[in-house]
C-alpha positions in Angstrom: 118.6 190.1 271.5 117.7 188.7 275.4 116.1 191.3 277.8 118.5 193.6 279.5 119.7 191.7 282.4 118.7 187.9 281.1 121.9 186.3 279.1 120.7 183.0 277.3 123.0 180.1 277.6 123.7 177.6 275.0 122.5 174.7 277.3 119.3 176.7 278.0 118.4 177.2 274.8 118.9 173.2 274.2 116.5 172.7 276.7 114.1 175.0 275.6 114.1 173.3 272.0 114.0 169.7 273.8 110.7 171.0 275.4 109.2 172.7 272.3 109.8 169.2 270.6 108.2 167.3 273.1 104.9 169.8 273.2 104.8 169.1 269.5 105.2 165.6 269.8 102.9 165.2 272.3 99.9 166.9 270.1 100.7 164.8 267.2 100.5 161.4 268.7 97.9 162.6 270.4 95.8 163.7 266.9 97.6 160.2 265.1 95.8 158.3 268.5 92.4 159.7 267.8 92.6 159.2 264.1 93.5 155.5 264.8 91.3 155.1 267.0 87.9 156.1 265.0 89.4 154.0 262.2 89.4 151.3 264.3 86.0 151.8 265.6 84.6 152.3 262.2 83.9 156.1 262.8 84.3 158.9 260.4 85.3 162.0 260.4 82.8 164.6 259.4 83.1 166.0 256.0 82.9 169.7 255.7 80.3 171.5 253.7 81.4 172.5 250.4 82.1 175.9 249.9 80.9 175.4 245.8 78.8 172.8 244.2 79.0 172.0 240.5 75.9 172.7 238.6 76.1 169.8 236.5 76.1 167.5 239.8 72.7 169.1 240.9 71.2 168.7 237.6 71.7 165.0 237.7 70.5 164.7 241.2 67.3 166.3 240.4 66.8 164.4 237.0 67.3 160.8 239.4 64.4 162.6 242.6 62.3 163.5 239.9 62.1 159.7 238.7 62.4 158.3 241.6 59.6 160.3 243.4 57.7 159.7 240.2 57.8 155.7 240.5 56.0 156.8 244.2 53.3 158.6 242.5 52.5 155.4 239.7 52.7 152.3 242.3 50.3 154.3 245.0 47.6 155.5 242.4 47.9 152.1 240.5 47.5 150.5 243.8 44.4 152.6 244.2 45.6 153.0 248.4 45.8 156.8 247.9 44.9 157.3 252.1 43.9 160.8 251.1 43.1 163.7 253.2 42.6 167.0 253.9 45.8 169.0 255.0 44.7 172.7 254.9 42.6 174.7 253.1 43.3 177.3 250.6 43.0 181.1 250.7 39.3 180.5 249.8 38.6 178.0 251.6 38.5 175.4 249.5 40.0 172.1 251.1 43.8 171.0 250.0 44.7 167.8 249.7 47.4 165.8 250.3 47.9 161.5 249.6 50.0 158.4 250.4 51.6 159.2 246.9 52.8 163.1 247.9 54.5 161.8 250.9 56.4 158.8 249.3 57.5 160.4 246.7 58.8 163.7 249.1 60.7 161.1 251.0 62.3 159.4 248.5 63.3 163.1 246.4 63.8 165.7 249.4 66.5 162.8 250.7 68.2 161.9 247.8 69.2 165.2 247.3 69.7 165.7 251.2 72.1 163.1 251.3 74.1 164.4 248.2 73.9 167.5 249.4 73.4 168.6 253.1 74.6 171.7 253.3 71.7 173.3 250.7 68.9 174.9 251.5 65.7 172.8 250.1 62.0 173.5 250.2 59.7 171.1 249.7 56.0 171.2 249.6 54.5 168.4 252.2 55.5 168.3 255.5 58.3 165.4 256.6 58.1 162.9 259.6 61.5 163.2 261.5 61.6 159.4 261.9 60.8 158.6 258.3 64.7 159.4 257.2 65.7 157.4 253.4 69.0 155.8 253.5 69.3 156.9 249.9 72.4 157.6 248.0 73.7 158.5 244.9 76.7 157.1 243.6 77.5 160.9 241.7 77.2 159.5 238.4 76.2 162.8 235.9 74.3 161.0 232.7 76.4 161.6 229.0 73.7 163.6 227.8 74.2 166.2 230.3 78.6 165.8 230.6 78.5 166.1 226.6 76.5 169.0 226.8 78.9 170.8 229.6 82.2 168.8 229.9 83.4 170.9 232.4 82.3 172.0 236.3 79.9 174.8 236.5 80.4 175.4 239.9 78.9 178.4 242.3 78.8 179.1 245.9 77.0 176.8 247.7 75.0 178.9 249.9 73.7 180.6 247.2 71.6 178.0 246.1 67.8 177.2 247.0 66.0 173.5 246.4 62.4 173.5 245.4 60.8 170.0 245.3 57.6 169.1 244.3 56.9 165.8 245.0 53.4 165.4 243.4 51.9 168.5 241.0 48.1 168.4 240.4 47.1 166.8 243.6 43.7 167.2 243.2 43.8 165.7 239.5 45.7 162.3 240.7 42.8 161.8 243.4 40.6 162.3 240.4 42.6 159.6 238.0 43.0 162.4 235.0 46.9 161.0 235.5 47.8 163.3 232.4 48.3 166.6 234.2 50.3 165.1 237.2 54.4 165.3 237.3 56.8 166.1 239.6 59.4 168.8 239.9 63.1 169.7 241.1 64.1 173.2 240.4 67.5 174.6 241.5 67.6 178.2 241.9 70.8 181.1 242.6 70.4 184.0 244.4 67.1 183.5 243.8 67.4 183.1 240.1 65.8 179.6 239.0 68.5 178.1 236.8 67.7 174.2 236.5 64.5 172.9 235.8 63.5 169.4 235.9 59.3 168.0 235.3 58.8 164.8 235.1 55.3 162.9 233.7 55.5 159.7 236.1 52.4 157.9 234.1 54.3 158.2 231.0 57.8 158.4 232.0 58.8 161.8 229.6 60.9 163.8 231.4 62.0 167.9 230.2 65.2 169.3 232.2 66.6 172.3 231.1 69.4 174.3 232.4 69.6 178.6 231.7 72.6 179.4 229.5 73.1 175.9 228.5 70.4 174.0 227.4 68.0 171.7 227.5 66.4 168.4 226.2 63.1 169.9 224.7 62.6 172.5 222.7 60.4 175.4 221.8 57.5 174.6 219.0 58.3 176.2 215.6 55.1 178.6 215.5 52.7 180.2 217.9 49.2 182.0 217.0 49.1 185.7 216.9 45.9 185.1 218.7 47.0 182.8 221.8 45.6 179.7 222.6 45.5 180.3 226.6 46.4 177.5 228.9 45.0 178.2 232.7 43.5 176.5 235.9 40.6 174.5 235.5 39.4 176.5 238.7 39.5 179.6 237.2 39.0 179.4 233.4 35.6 181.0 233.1 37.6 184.8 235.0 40.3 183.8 232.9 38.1 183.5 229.6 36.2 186.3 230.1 39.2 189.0 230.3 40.8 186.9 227.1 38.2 187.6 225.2 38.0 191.3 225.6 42.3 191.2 225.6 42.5 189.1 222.8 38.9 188.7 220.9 36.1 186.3 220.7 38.5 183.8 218.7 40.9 183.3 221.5 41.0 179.2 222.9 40.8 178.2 226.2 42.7 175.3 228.0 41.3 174.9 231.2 44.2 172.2 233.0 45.4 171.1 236.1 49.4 171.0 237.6 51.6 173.5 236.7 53.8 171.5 235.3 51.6 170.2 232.6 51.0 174.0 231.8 53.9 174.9 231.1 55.3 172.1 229.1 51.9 172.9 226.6 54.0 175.6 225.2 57.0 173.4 224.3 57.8 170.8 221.8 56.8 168.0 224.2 56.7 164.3 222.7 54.2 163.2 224.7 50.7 161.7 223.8 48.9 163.3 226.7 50.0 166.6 226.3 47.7 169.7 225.2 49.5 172.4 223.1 49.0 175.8 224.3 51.0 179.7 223.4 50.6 181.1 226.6 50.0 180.1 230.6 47.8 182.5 232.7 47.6 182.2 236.3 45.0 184.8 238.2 45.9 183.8 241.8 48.5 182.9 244.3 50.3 180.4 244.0 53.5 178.1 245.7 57.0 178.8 244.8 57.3 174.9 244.1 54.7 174.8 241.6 56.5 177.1 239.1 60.0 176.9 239.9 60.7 174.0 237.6 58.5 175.6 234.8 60.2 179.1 235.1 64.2 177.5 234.5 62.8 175.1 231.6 61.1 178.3 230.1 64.3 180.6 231.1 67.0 177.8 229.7 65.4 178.1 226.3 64.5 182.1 226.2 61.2 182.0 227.2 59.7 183.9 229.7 57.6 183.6 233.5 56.4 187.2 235.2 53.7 188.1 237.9 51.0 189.1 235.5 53.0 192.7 236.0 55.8 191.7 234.3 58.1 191.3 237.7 60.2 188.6 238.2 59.4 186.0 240.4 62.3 185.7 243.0 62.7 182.0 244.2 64.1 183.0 247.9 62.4 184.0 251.3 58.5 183.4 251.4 57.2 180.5 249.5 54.5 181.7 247.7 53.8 184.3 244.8 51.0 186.3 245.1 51.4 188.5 241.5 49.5 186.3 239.9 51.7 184.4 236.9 52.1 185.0 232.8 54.3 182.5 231.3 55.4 182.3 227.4 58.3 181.6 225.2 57.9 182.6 221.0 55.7 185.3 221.0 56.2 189.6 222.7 56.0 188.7 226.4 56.2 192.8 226.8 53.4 192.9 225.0 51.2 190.6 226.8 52.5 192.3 230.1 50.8 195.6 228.7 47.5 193.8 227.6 46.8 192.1 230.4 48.4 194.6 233.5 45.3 196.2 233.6 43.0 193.3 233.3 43.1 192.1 236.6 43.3 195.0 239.2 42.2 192.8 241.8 44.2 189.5 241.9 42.8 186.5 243.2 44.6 185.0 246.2 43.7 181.4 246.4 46.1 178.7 245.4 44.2 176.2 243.2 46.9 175.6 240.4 
């Protein structure tokens, strides 16, 4: 009903419709110009973020960086131009390095997956040059192994997700050619929770992925030694033998290794020549987020185990280091160990040799 006083003719109301029409037209053709016109000038409109992202997806994205950074690593140490130097030091002082093969192969995994995927959140362990951008794409391809496995989307929010790359494990190893205990990593974690884990052995070309509460391509050995054959940094195995032998008794094996991924894959099934067997992987010190990521979702996907050396669980968000020292396992009491070894180290170590 009109306002008191106001009567509403039919011909007004015609042109009050003719108008309305026009307004609408007008904002259409306008829109249908602008369309036509980035068509015709090759532009696109941009895509907006995804609010989800399927699982499966990001496990095939990190299987390709990991290989691709890894083909990096082999032609620059085979080439023998490593162009190393000194990027930092560690929490003692000791100098970190950094070479021509950790920046290739950073380039070539932290923009693959940026390109996929630039919305996510991803850390990456060496720094990147702004103008040093890879045009690299992935044609969203998800291998059989991994569709037969889950056949349908495992999707979860998108901003849930964090990205830890690490383009070159065991720096300090590839400068020294012991090209066993170097690989390179891609582990996707959810609200902190690491859930896909990818290492990759460039000089030999194995590969372990694993994905929690669905599976993975390696496997967990059939036995492990009621006394533990330790596996730990080659900078710290003499502290680390010395508590072991009191925790465990004068029988107890040391591995003294470098990379974190190497350490880790010792307490799988791993058909690999140049791989050491181990039951469990003792870290005393700090240590980078990137380092164990992978290691902690391949251990989680196949109900194995990584703490602090407290037992806590290592939360792959905010900072980007872990300073709880590490105690990883899979087939033997990981409860158990916790309470052997709690008390062994009261004073943790805060370096970051790995």
């Amino acid at each position: 009903m009109a306002p008191m006083g106001i009567r509403l003719s039919p011909l007004g109301i015609g042109v009050f419709c003719l108008l309305g029409v026009g307004v609408l037209y007008h904002l259409y053709t306008g829109s249908l110009s602008s369309r036509v016109t980035a068509f015709l000038l090759g532009e696109r409109a941009p895509a907006a973020a995804p609010s989800a992202v399927d699982l499966r997806e990001l496990l095939a994205v990190s299987l390709l960086a990991a290989a691709r950074g890894g083909v990096e690593v082999k032609r620059v140490r085979e080439s023998n131009a490593l162009n190393e130097k000194v990027k930092s030091k560690t929490r003692e002082g000791a100098d970190e390095r950094m070479t021509l093969g950790d920046q290739l192969s950073n380039r070539q995994m932290y923009y693959l997956i940026r390109n996929a995927f630039p919305s996510l959140q991803i850390n990456t362990e060496e720094q990147l040059d702004p103008d040093s951008q890879e045009p690299i794409s992935w044609d969203r391809s998800i291998p059989t192994q991994i569709s037969e496995l889950v056949p349908q989307q495992l999707e979860v929010p998108a901003e849930s997700i964090t990205i830890w790359i690490d383009p070159l494990d065991a720096t300090q190893e590839y400068t020294e050619n012991l090209r066993q205990y170097v690989t390179t990593m891609v582990c996707v974690a959810v609200d902190g929770n690491p859930v896909i884990g990818v290492i990759h052995k460039p000089f030999s070309g194995f590969t372990a992925w694993g994905m929690v509460n669905v599976g993975s391509n390696v496997k967990a050995r059939d036995n492990y030694s009621k006394t533990p054959k330790l596996i730990v940094s080659r900078s710290h195995a003499g502290k680390v033998k010395e508590v072991a032998l009191k925790t465990f008794g004068n029988d107890t094996e040391i591995i003294p290794a470098g990379g974190a991924g190497y350490k880790v894959l010792s307490l799988l099934e791993v058909t690999d020549d140049n791989q050491e067997q181990a039951d469990v992987y003792i870290h005393t010190s700090y240590i980078k987020k990137w380092d164990i990521c992978a290691g902690n979702a391949l251990l989680r996907s196949l109900g194995g185990h990584m703490t602090t050396l407290r037992g806590e669980e290592i939360i792959y968000t905010g900072s980007d280091g872990n300073e709880g020292g590490l105690l990883a396992s899979i087939g033997v009491d990981h409860i158990a160990l916790v309470q052997k070894l709690s008390d062994k180290f009261p004073d943790l170590d805060k370096s970051s040799h790995k």
